[in-house]
C-alpha positions as CSV (number, residue, x, y, z in Angstrom):
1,X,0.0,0.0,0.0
2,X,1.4,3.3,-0.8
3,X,1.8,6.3,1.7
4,X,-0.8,8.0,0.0
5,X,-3.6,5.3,-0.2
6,X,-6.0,4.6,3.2
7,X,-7.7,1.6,4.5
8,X,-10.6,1.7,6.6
9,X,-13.3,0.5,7.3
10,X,-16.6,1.7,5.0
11,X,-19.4,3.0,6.5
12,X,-23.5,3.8,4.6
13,X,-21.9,7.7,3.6
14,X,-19.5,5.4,1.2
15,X,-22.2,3.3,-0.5
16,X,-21.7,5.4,-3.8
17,X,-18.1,4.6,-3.6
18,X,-18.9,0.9,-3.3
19,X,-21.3,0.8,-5.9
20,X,-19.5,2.4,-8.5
21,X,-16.4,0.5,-7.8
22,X,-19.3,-2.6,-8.3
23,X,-20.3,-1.6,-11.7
24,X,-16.7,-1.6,-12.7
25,X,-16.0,-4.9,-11.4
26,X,-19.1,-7.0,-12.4
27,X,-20.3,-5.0,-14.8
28,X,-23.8,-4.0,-13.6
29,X,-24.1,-1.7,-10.4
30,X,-25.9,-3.0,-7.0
31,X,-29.5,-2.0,-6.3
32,X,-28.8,0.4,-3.2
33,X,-31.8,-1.5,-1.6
34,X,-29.4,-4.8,-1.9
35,X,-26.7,-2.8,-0.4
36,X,-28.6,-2.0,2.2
37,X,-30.0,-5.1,3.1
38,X,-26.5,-6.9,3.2
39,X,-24.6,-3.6,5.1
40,X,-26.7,-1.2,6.4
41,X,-27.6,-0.6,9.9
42,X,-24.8,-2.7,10.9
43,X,-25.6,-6.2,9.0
44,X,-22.3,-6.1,6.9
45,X,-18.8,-5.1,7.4
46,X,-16.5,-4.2,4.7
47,X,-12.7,-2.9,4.4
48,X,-11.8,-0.8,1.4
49,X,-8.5,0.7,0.1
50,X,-9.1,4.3,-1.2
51,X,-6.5,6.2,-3.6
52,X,-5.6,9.5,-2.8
53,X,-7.8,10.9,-5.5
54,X,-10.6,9.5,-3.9
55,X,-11.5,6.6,-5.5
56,X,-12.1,3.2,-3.8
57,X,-9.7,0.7,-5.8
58,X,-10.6,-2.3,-3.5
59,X,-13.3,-3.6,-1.8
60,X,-13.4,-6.8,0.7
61,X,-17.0,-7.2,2.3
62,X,-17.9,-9.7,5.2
63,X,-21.5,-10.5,6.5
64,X,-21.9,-11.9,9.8
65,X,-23.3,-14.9,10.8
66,X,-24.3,-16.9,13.6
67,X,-23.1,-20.8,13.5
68,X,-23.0,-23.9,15.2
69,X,-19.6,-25.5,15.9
70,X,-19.7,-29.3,16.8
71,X,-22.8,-28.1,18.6
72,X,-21.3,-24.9,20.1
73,X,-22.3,-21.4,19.1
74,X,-19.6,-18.8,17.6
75,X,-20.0,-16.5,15.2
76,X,-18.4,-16.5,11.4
77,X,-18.3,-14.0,8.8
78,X,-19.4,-14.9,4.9
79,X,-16.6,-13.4,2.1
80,X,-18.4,-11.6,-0.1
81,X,-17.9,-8.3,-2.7
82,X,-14.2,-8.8,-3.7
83,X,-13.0,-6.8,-6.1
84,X,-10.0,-5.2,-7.5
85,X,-10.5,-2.0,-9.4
86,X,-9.4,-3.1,-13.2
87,X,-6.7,-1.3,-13.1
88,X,-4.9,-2.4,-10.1
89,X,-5.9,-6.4,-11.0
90,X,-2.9,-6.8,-12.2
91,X,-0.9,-6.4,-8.7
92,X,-1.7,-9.9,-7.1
93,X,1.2,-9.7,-4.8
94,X,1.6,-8.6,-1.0
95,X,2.3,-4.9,-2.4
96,X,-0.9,-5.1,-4.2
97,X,-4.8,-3.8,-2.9
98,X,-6.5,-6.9,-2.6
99,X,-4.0,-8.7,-0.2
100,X,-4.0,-4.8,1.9
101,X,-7.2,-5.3,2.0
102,X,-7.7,-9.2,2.4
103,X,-4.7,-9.3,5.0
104,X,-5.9,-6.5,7.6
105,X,-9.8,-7.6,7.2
106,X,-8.6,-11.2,8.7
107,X,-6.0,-9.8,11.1
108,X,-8.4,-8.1,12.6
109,X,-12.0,-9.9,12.4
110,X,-10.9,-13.3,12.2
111,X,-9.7,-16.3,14.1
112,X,-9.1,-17.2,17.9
113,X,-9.4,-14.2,20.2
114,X,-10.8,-12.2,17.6
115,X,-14.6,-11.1,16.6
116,X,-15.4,-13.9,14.5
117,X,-14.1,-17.3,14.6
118,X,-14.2,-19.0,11.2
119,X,-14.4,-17.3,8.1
120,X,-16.3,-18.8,4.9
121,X,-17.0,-17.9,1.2
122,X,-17.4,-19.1,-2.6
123,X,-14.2,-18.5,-4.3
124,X,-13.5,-20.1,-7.6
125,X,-10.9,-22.2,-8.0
126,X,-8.7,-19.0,-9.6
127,X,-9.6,-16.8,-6.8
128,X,-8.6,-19.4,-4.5
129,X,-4.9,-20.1,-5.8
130,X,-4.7,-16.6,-5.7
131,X,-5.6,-16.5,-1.8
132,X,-3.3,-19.2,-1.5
133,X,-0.1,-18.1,-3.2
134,X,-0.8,-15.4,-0.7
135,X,-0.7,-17.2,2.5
136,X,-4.6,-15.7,2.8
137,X,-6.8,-19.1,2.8
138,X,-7.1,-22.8,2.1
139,X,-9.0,-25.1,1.0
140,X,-11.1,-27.5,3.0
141,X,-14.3,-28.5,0.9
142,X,-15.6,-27.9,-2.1
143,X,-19.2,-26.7,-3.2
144,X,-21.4,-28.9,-6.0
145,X,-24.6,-28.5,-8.2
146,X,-27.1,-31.5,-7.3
147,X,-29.5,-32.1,-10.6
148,X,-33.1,-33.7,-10.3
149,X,-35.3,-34.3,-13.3
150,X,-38.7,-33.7,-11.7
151,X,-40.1,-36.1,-14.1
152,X,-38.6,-38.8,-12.8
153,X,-39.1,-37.6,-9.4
154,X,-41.9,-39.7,-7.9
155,X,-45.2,-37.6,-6.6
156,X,-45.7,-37.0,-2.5
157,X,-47.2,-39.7,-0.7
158,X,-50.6,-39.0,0.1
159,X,-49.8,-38.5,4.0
160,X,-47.5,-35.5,3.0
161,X,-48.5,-32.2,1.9
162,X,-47.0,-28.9,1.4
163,X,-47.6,-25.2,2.1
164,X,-46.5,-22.1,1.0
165,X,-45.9,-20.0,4.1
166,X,-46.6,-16.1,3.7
167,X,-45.3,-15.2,6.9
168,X,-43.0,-17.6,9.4
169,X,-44.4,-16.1,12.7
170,X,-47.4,-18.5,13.2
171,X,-45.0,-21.5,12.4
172,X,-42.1,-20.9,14.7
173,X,-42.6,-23.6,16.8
174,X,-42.8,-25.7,13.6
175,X,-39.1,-24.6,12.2
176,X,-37.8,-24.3,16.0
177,X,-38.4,-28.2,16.1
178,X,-37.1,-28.0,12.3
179,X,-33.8,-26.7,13.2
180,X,-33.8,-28.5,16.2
181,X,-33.6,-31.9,14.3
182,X,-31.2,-30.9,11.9
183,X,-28.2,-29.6,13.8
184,X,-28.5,-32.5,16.4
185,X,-28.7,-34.8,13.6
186,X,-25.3,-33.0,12.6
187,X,-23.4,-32.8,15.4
188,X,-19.7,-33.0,14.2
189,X,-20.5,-30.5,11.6
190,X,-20.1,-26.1,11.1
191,X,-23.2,-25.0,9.7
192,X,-25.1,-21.3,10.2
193,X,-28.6,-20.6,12.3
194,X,-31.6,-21.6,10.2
195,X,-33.8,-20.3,12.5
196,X,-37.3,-18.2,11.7
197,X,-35.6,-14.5,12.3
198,X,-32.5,-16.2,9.9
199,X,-35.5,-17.3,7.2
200,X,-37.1,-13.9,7.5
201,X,-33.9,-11.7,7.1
202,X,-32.3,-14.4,4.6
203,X,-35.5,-14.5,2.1
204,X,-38.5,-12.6,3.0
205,X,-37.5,-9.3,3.5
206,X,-34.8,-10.0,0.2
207,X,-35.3,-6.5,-1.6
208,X,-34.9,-8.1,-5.1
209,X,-35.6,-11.7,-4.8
210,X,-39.2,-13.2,-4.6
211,X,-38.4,-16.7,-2.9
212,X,-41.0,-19.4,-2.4
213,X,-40.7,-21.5,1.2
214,X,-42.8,-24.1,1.5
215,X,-43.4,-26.3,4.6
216,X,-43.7,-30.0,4.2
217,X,-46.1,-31.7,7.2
218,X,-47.4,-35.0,8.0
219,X,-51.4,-34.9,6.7
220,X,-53.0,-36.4,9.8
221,X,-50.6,-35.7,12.3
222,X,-49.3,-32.1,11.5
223,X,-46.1,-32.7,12.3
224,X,-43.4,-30.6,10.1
225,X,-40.8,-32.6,8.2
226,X,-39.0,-29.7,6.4
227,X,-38.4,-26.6,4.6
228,X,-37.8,-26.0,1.7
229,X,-36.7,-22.6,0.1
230,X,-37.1,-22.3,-3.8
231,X,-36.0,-19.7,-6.4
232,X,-37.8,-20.3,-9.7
233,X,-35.2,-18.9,-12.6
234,X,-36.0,-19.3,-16.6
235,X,-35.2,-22.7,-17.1
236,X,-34.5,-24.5,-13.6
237,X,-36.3,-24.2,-9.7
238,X,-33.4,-23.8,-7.1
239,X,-33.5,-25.2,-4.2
240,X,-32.0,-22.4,-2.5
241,X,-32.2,-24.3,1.6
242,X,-33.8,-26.8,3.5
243,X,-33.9,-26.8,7.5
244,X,-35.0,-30.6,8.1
245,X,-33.0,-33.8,9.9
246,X,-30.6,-35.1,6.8
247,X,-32.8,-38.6,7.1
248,X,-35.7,-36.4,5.6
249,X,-33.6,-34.1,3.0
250,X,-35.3,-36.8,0.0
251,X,-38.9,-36.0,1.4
252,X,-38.1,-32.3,0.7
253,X,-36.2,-32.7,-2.5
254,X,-39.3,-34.6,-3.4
255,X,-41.4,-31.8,-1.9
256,X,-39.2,-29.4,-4.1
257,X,-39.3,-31.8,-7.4
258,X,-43.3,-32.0,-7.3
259,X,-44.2,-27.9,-6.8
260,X,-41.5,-27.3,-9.8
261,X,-43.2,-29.8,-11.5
262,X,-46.6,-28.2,-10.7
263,X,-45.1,-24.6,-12.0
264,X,-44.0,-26.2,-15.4
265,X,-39.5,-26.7,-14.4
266,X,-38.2,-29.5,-15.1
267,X,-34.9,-28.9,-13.5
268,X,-34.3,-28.9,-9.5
269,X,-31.0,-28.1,-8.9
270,X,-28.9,-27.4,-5.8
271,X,-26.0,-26.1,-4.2
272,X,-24.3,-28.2,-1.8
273,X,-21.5,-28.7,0.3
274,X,-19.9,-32.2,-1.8
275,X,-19.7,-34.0,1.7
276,X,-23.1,-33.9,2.8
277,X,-24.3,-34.9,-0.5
278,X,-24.2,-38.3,0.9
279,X,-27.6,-37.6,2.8
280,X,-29.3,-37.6,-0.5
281,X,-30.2,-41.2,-0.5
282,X,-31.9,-40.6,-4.4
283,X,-28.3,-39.7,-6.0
284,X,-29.0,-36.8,-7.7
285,X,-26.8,-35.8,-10.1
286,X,-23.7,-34.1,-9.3
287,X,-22.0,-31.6,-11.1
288,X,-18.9,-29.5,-10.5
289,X,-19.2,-25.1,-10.5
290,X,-16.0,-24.7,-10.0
291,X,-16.7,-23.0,-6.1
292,X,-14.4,-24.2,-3.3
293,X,-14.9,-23.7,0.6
294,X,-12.0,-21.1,2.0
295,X,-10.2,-21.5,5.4
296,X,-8.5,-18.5,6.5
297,X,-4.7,-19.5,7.1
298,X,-3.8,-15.7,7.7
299,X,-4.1,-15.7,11.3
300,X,-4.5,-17.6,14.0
301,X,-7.4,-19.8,14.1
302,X,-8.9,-23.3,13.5
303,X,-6.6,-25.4,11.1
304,X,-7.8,-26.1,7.4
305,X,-7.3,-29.8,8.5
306,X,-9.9,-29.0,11.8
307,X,-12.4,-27.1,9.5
308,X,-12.3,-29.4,6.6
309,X,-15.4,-31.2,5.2
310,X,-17.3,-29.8,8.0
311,X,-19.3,-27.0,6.6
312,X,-22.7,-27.6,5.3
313,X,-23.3,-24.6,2.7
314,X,-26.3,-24.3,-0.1
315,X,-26.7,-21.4,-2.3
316,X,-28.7,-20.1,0.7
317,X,-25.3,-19.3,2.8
318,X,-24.6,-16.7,0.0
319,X,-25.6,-13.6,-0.6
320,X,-26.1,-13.2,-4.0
321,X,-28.2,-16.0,-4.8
């Protein structure tokens, strides 16, 4: 970093800034209702390098999240909004913006004794040779697409049904015991809260997004077997979460499989950490995205080797999905 650049922490006066360094990077600027829902009043944190003319040339953004540890709570942070103004891409070495602003966000946020104890994210394979060459992260999972044909997906029994929920404050109990199941039935593994304030943040108050989530129940009895959380796109239905005991994750891929049926998809598809895919006793199909799960090796903290194949992550852990 030269003498004349700062880092520091951005704040909601330099959501301009961040946005039109955005535009630049991906091509297409950030609703500022987005931006707002992933870092205002405190939901996001983000470190940025600015020149001494005043423009931000780097960007490393973090959202906050609750987890479960081998059954214990901590907190983590997701990786998210990396970017490198075009110029300055070039300069992947420990002189260059994105490791000043890489290095400080972990020395700081990350690892034992600090704020957040694991950091996580969806780097490419690229992005993620580029951390390492670094010293920045490791790699300790990967991320795959799992591919139903809802044809061949057979229909709901009769004693299960479905519902569309509207609103998840009359069904708190219901996911409460829904998330209860699930990280007991997981207790070796790192995965984030899926609890009814998480489901309402994550997906109904979404500025951009319209996501369906539907609640699978026993007919006669009442009793909830999962969620599921869908995204209908042009050609597939995305099975964005589920909050359910792995036993019943086929029940709600066969949940999910029969309403895209129903709204004329014949694609389900999901992301999914490539070690729990094992749950899925149906074998969807599994394809490879090219997305690898990040440990950070900057400073102290767990060990890639403690973390690895431990996270549970679907495309519902991001934020831009």
């Amino acid at each position: 970093m030269t003498d004349a650049a700062t880092l520091r922490l951005l704040t909601e006066a330099d959501a301009s800034a961040m946005n039109d360094l955005f535009s630049v990077a991906f091509g297409s600027a950030m609703p500022p209702e987005l931006w707002h829902w992933k870092y205002g009043e405190g939901r996001g944190l983000a470190m940025g390098l600015w020149q001494a003319d005043g423009h931000l040339t780097a960007h490393y953004g973090a959202m906050p999240r609750p987890v479960l540890d081998a059954g214990k709570p901590c907190l983590a942070v997701q990786i998210g909004d990396v970017m490198v103004r075009q110029q300055d891409r070039s300069s992947l070495s420990r002189k260059g913006p994105f490791f000043e602003v890489a290095s400080t966000f972990l020395d700081r946020y990350i690892g034992h004794g600090r704020p957040y104890l694991h950091g996580f994210g969806f780097p490419n394979r690229r992005a993620m040779q580029v951390a390492q060459r670094l010293g920045l992260y490791q790699p300790t999972g990967e991320v795959i697409e799992l591919h139903w044909l809802t044809a061949q997906v057979a229909p709901l029994p009769w004693s299960q049904q479905a519902e569309r929920l509207q609103q998840l404050h009359p069904h708190s109990r219901e996911l409460a015991q829904l998330w209860q199941a699930m990280h007991t039935s997981l207790p070796h593994d790192i995965l984030g809260l899926r609890d009814a304030a998480r489901l309402q943040q994550r997906y109904l108050n979404h500025p951009t997004v319209d996501y369906q989530l539907w609640l699978l129940r026993h007919r006669l009895s009442r009793q909830p077997i999962g969620l599921v959380v869908l995204r209908r796109h042009a050609s597939n239905m995305e099975l964005l979460d589920l909050v359910a005991a792995p036993q019943d994750w086929d029940a709600c891929a066969q949940a999910a499989a029969q309403i895209a049926r129903q709204q004329d998809t014949p694609l389900l598809t999901m992301w999914l950490s490539q070690a729990h895919a094992r749950h899925f006793l149906s074998r969807p199909k599994q394809i490879d995205i090219d997305v690898l799960i990040p440990c950070n090796a900057w400073s102290p903290g767990p060990s890639p080797d403690a973390v690895a194949n431990r996270w549970l992550l679907t495309a519902g852990d991001t934020d831009f999905r």
